[in-house]
C-alpha positions, 0 to 999 in steps of 0.5 A: 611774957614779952618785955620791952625796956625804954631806958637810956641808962644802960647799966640800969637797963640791964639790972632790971632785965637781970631781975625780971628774968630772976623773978620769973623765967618766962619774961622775954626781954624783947628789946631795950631802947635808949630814946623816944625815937627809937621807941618810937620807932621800934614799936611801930615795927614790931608786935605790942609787947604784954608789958613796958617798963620805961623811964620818964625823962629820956635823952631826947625828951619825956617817955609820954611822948612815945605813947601820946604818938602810939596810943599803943595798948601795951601796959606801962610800968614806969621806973622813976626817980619823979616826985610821988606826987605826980606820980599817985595818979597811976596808982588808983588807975592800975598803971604802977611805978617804980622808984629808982634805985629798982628794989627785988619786992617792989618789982615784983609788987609791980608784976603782980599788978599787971598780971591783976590788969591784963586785958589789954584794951583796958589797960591801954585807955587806962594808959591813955587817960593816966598819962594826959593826967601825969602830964597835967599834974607835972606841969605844975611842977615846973618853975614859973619864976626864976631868980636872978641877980643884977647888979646889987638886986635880985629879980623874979625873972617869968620863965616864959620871958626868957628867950633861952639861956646859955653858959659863958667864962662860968657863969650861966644867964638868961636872955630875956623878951626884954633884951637883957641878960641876968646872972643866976646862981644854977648850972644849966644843968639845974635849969634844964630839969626845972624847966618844962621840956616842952617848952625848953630844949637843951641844944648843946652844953651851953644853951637851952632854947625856948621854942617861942622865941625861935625864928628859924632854922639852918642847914649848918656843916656835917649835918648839924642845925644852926638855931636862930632866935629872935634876939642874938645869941652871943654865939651860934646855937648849933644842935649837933647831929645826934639831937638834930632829928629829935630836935626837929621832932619836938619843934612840930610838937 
């Protein structure tokens, strides 16, 4: 049986390689892929694995993005830490899931199931109709609000008004359609994965852009992206080279 993993964490990467070839010895582990575009990539070029375990939230965005492109037939295992919620859905349509940190049974658990799913058109609308549903669902999860603070007030702040938001001298803002910016008490860690991915992007380790308020985009030095937003950031939005082409990807989205 041929195995594709997508998961940009190595380490886990290779745990799971190591205890899908201890629970049976004819998977083959075909590769192991660390983004959407490399998925992408890799899975254009070469025959459809029997099986893919992949992670959700990937470096360069979510792993949905891959199969919405592909419409690939393979079965999908996702191997996540997302809420159960969501999730459910692929549980009365036989696509499963497994919940990090990976345990030995629930693996196994999870290849019983495929072996139970194998026909491969079946399993690929199967794929096809879960993810639109996963992607609803998750949707809703995303904040809508968040509060921020100005002055001596506390205020509601739409997150479709928020033109992007950025880090200075320790603190984190959001500049909004209104021009103003609001203090709030998250890291833009923490803002980065309650936000809907796409909508938000993370450009570098100060601002996360909303892509309704991006006017245009620049050629900058060394291959890099100068981003250009409706309101004037308080410094260059650069994308670096490493994010400039899944950058570019997720604008065409």
């Amino acid at each position: 049986m041929k195995v594709v993993i997508i998961e940009d964490e190595l380490k886990t990467a290779k745990e799971l390689k190591s205890i899908l070839q201890s629970l049976d010895d004819e998977i083959i582990v075909e590769a192991i892929l660390s983004s959407v575009a490399t998925a992408i990539d890799w899975l254009k070029k070469n025959p459809t694995p029997d099986l893919i375990f992949s992670d959700i939230q990937l470096g360069d965005g979510l792993s949905f993005e891959i199969f919405k492109e592909l419409q690939t037939d393979a079965p999908v295992i996702f191997c996540t830490a997302f809420d159960e919620y969501a999730i459910r859905a692929f549980e009365s349509n036989s696509v499963d899931y497994l919940l990090k940190p990976i345990e030995e049974t629930m693996l196994q658990k999870s290849l019983d199931k495929y072996h139970r799913l194998k026909e491969p058109l079946h399993a690929g609308a199967q794929t096809a109709q879960n993810l639109n549903k996963v992607i609803a669902q998750m949707d809703t999860g995303y904040k809508q609000n968040i509060l921020a603070y100005f002055r001596e007030k506390i205020i509601p702040v739409r997150v479709v008004d928020i033109q992007f938001i950025y880090a200075s001298n320790g603190s984190v803002y959001l500049h909004t359609s209104n021009e103003k910016s609001y203090i709030v008490q998250y890291t833009i860690e923490q803002l980065e994965s309650m936000l809907n991915p796409h909508q938000f992007f993370r450009a570098n380790r100060k601002f996360i852009v909303n892509r309704e308020y991006i006017n245009n985009i620049e050629h900058y030095f060394n291959r890099k992206l100068y981003v250009v937003t409706s309101s004037e950031a308080p410094e260059k939005i650069i994308i670096g080279r490493a994010k400039a082409q899944p950058f570019l990807k997720w604008m065409e989205q």
